[in-house]
C-alpha positions in Angstrom: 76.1 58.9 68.0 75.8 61.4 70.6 72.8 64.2 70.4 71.6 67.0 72.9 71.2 70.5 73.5 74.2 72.9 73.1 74.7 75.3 76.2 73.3 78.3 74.7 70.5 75.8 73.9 69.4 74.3 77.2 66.1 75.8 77.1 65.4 75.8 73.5 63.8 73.3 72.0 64.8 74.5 68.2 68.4 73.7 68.8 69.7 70.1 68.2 73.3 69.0 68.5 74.8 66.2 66.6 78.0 64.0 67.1 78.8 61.3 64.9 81.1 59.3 62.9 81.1 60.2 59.1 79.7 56.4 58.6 76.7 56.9 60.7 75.6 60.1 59.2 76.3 59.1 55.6 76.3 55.3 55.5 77.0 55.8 51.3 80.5 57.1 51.9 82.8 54.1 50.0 84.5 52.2 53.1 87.9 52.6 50.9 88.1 56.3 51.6 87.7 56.3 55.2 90.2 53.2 55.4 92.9 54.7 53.8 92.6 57.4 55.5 92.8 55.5 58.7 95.6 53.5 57.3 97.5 57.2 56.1 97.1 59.3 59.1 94.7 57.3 62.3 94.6 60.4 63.9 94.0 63.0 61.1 91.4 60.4 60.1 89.9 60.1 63.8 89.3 63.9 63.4 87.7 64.2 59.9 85.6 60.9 59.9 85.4 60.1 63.0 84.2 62.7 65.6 86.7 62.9 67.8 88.9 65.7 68.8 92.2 65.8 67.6 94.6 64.7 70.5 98.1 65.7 69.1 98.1 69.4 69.1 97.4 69.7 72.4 101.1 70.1 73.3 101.9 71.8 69.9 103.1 75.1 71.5 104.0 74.4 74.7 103.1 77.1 77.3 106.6 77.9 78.2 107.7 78.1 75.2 104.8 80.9 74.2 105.8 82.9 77.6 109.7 82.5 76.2 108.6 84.4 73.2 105.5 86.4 74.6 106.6 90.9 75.7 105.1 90.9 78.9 102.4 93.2 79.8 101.7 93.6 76.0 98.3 92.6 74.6 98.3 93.9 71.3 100.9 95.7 69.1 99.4 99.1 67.9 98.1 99.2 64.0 101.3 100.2 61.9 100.8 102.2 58.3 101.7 100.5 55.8 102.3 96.9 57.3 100.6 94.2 55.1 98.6 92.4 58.1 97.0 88.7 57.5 93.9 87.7 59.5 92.6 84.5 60.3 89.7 82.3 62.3 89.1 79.3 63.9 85.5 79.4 64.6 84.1 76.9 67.6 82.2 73.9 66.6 79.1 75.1 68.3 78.7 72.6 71.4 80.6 75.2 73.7 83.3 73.3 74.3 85.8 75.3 72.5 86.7 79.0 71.7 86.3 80.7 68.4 89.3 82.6 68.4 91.2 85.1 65.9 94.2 86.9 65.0 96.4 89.6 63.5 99.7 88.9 62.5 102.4 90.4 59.8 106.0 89.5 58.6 108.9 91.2 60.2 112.7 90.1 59.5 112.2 86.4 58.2 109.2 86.4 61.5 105.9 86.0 61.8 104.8 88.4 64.5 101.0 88.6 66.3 99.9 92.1 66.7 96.1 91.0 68.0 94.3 87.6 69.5 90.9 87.0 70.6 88.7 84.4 72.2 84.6 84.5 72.5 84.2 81.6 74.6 80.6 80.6 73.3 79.4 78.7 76.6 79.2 82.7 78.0 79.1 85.1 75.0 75.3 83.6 73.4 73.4 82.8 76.7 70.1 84.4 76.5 
């Protein structure tokens, strides 16, 4: 188990941060669930019961392959009446580490197109 102050926390003393393994924070859990799980999927399982960071979608989209598809100089695509837009959110696990990041996308011709992304890199964005 690994505990200590988050970044935005380094001088607060009313912040704790905990990593650990499901079986050390809930020793009850039935050994059979986290097995299988193991057994299923070791990394999936690594992820969810184990507190490590998952290490196959690191090369999921391949930065090439995003610049192959990306219209240069363009950011964001303007709102558009009457296009049904889905949002979504990955928010950052807190130890500042990661992003929360979020986007904008609709449906266009069989594609799914991003009109917005963002990122609020926590280790700058809650400093006090």
């Amino acid at each position: 188990m690994k505990c200590g102050a988050s970044s935005k926390s380094k001088n607060s003393p009313d912040v704790l941060v905990v990593n650990a393994a499901t079986r050390t924070m809930n020793p009850t859990i039935d050994e059979k669930v986290i097995n299988a799980a193991y057994e299923d999927d070791p990394i999936v399982a690594a992820a969810e019961y184990g507190a490590e960071f998952r290490r196959d979608v690191e090369v999921f989209l391949p930065f090439d392959a995003l610049e192959g598809v990306r219209m240069a100089g363009r950011f964001e695509m303007p709102y558009q009446p009457g296009k049904k837009c889905l949002g979504f959110l990955d928010a950052a696990g807190g130890t500042g580490a990661d992003s929360m990041t979020m986007g904008i996308a609709h449906f266009e011709n069989s594609r799914s197109v991003l009109d917005a992304i963002r990122e609020v890199r926590l280790t700058t964005a809650f400093r006090s």
